[in-house]
NUSEMAR-686757 format. One line per 4 residues: number of its first residue (from 1); their letters; for each residue x, y, z of C-alpha. Coordinates in steps of 0.25 Angstrom, whole numbers. Example, Ala and Ser with C-alpha at 12.3 -4.5 7.8 and 13.67 -1.06 7.14 Angstrom:
residues 2
1	AS	49,-18,31 ~ 55,-4,29
***
This chain:
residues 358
1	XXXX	434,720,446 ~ 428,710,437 ~ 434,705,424 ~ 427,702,410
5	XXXX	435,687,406 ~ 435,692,392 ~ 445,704,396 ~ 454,695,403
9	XXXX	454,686,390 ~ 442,677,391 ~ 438,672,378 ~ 429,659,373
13	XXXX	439,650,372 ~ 444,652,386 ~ 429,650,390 ~ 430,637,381
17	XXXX	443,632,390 ~ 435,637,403 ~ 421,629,402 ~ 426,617,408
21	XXXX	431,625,421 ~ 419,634,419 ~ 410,621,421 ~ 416,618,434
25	XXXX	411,632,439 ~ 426,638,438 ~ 427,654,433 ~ 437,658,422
29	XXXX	448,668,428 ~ 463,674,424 ~ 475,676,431 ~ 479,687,433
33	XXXX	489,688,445 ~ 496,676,450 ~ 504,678,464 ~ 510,667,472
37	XXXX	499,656,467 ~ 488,666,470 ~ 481,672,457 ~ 474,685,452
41	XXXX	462,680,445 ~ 454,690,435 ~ 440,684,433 ~ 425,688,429
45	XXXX	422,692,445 ~ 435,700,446 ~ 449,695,452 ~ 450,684,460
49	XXXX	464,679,468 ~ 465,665,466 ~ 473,653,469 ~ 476,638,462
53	XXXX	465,627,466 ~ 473,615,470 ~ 467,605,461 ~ 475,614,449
57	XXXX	487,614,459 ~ 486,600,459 ~ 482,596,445 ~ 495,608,439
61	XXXX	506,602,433 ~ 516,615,436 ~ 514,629,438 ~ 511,631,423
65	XXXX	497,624,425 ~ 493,633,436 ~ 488,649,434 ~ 497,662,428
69	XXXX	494,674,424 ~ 484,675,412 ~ 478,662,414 ~ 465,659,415
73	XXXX	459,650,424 ~ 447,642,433 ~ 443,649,444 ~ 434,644,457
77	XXXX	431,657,462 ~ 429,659,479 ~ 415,663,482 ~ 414,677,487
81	XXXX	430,679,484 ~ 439,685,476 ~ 446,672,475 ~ 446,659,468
85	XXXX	454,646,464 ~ 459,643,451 ~ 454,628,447 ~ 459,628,432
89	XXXX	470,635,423 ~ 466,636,408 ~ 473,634,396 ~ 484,645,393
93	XXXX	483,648,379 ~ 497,656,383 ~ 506,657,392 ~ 522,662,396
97	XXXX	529,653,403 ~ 543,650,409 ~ 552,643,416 ~ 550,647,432
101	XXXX	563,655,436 ~ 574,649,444 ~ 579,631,441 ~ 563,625,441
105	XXXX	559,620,429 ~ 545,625,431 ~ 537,633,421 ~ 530,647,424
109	XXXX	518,653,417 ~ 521,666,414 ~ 507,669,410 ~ 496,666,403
113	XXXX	485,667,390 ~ 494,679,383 ~ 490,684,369 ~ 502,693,368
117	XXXX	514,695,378 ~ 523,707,377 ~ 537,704,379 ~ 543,717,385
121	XXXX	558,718,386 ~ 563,733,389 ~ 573,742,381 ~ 581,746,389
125	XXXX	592,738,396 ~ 583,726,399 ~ 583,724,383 ~ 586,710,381
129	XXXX	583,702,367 ~ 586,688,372 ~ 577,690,383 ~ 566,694,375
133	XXXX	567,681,366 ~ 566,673,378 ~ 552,680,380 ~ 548,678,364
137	XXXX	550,664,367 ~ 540,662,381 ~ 533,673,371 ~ 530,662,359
141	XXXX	530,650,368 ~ 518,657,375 ~ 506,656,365 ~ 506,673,366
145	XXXX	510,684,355 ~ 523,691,360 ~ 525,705,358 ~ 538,713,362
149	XXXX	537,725,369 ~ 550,733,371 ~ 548,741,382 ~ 555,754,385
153	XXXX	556,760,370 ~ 559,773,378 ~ 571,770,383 ~ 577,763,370
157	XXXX	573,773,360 ~ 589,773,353 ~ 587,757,352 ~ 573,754,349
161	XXXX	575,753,336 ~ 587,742,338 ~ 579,735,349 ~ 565,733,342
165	XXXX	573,729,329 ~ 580,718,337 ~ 568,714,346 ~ 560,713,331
169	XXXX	572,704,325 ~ 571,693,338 ~ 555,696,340 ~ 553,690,325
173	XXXX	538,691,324 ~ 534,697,335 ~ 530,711,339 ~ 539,721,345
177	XXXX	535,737,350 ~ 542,745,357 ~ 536,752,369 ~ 536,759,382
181	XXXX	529,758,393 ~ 534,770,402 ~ 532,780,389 ~ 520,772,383
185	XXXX	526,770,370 ~ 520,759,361 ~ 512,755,372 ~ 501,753,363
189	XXXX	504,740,356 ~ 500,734,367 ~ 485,736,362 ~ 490,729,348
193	XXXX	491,716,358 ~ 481,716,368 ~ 468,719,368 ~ 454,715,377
197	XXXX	456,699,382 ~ 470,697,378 ~ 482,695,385 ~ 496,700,385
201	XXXX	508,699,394 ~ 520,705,399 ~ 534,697,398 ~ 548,703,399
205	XXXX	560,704,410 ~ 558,713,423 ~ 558,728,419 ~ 556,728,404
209	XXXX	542,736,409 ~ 530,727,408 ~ 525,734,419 ~ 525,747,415
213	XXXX	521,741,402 ~ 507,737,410 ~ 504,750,418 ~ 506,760,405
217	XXXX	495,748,399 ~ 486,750,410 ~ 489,765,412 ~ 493,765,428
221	XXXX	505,758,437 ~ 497,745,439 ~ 510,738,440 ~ 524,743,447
225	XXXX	535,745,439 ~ 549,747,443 ~ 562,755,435 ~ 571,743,431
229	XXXX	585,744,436 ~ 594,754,428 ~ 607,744,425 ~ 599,733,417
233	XXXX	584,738,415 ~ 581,725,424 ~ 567,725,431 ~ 565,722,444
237	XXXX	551,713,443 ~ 540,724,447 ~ 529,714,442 ~ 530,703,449
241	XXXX	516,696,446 ~ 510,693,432 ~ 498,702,431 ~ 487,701,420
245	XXXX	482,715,419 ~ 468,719,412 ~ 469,729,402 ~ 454,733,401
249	XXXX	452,732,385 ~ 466,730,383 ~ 467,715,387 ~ 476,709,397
253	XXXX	491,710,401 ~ 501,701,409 ~ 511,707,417 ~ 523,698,420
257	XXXX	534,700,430 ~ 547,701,423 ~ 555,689,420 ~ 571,689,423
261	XXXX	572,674,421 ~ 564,669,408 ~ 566,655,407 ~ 559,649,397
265	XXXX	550,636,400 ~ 548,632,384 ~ 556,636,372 ~ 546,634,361
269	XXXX	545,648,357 ~ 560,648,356 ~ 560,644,340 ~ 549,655,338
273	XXXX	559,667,346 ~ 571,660,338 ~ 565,658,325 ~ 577,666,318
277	XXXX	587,657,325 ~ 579,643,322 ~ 577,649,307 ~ 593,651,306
281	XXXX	595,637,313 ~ 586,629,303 ~ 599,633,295 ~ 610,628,303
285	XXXX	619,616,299 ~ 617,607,309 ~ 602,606,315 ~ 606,605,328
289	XXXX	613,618,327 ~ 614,624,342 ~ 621,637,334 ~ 632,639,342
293	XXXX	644,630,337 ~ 639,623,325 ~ 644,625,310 ~ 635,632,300
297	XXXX	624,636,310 ~ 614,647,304 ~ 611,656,316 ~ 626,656,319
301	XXXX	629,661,303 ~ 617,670,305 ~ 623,678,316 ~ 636,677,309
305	XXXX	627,685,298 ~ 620,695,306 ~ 609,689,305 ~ 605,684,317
309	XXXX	608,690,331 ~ 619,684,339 ~ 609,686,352 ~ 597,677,345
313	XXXX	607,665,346 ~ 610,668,359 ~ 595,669,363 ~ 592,656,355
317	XXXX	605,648,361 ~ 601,651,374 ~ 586,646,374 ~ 590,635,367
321	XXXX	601,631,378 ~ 590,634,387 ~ 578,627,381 ~ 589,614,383
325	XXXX	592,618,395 ~ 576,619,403 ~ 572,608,394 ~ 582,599,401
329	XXXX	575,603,414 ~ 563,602,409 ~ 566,588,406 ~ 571,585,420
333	XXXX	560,592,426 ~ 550,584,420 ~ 559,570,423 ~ 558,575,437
337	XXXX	543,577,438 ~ 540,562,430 ~ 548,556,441 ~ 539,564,453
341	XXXX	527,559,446 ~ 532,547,442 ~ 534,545,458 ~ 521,551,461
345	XXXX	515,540,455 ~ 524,528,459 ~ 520,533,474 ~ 506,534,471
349	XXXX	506,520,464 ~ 514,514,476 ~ 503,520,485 ~ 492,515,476
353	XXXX	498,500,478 ~ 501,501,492 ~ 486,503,496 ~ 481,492,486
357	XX	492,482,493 ~ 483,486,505
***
């Protein structure tokens, strides 16, 4: 199967940011499937399984420079094989990322060029706001447009009403629907957001139904999908690879396994998520209010009032106790590399000198 660039997003001003690798006889080509350092490649010829050249191995600062889903990249293709090396990673104009599960400081790119990313969280017992404003800030640090998709209308019909006027109230700005995959309700939105060449994506925790989401999009079980446990409406990880699937005429869209530990790497769209709470906080008495035991504090009088959620303190304390937190690491982290490079170079210097006294 061949593919037409302009369907998987190819447009002028990636063929600008191309030319150079274009000139050294490199072909144009996007991720579709990474596993274990070996990639699904969709280009003009058809799909190519492809691995990291060396030089960009070398040359990469971190895991972050190298490919992920919904990138596009510089290919050497293999004569007379379905198989190719990838030289180059262009510019994201987008891109998801967090912190890698588990104590590494490390960042993980989530995946790449998205015009709009759905945030799905499911109405049933996995119905979680704080959550949720933990993907609205990844969401607008991104670069993307984030729509929310709350997912299982069919089971919550005695709350949807409460549920989409609360998501609406934390979600300021920004898109809610309610759907359902398994019935098909409100599935058409979706055409509101995508359309030929562009590029959506799937983020929410294990079992809120992105996967079932996807096969009543293409119209057969072209993923697996699983029954989440009856206790907590938890998941139990059935995609376990991110998956850019082609939606012929309807654009693009990125599956992504779900996430139980969302840990975020940069907080910048925390103001955007919290602007109610930073609005109330311009108020306070003290400007360096934390809101919790300080005199005539605004959020605090504002809960007090009824207006302002006692849980959109919680969610706002707690990323900034974390954003304190990981940037301290951050910082130790980044001490710790100066001093291997710094060492790096005082060996390299001591060698340099030791063959001139030769």
């Amino acid at each position: 199967m061949t593919f037409d660039l302009k369907d998987l997003g190819w447009d002028d001003e990636w063929a600008r940011v191309f030319a150079p690798h274009a000139a050294d006889g490199l072909l144009p080509a996007r991720v579709a499937i990474e596993f274990n350092h070996i990639f699904r490649l969709y280009a003009e010829a058809g799909e190519l399984q492809a691995q990291h050249s060396g030089r960009l191995l070398h040359r990469a600062e971190g895991k972050q420079e190298l490919s992920a889903v919904g990138d596009w990249v510089a290919v050497l293709p293999t004569p007379g094989e379905a198989m190719a090396t990838i030289e180059a990673v262009l510019p994201r104009r987008s891109r998801f990322s967090r912190k890698v599960a588990g104590e590494l400081t490390e960042e993980q790119i989530v995946a790449a060029n998205i015009d709009t990313v759905f945030l799905v969280m499911g109405l049933d017992g996995d119905y979680n706001p704080r959550r949720l404003e933990r993907y609205l800030v990844m969401a607008f640090e991104s670069g993307a447009s984030p729509v929310v998709l709350l997912n299982k209308s069919d089971v919550a019909a005695d709350h949807l009403a409460a549920h989409l006027d609360e998501i609406s109230t934390l979600a300021v700005g920004i898109p809610v629907h309610a759907v359902s995959a398994r019935t098909g309700q409100g599935l058409d939105v979706f055409e509101r957001y995508m359309g030929p060449g562009r590029t959506a994506a799937l983020l929410g925790s294990s079992g809120v139904g992105k996967s079932t989401l996807v096969n009543s999009l293409v119209g057969e079980e072209l993923l697996k999908t699983k029954d989440v446990r009856a206790h907590d409406s938890r998941g139990r990880h059935t995609t376990r690879h991110r998956h850019l699937i082609l939606l012929p005429g309807r654009g693009l869209l990125i599956d992504t396994p779900g996430m139980r530990e969302l840990q975020l790497w940069s907080q910048e769209g925390a103001i955007e998520t919290f602007d109610d709470v930073e609005a109330l906080a311009a108020g306070c008495h003290f400007t360096d209010c934390r809101h919790k035991e300080e005199p005539r504090c605004a959020v605090k009088q504002a809960i007090a009032d009824g207006t302002l959620a006692p849980g959109r303190l919680e969610g706002y304390l707690k990323l900034q106790d974390e954003i304190q937190s990981f940037g301290a690491r951050k910082n130790v982290r980044a001490q710790i590399d100066e001093k291997r490079k710094m060492k790096t170079i005082n060996q390299s210097l001591k060698k340099l000198y030791k063959s001139r006294d030769r």
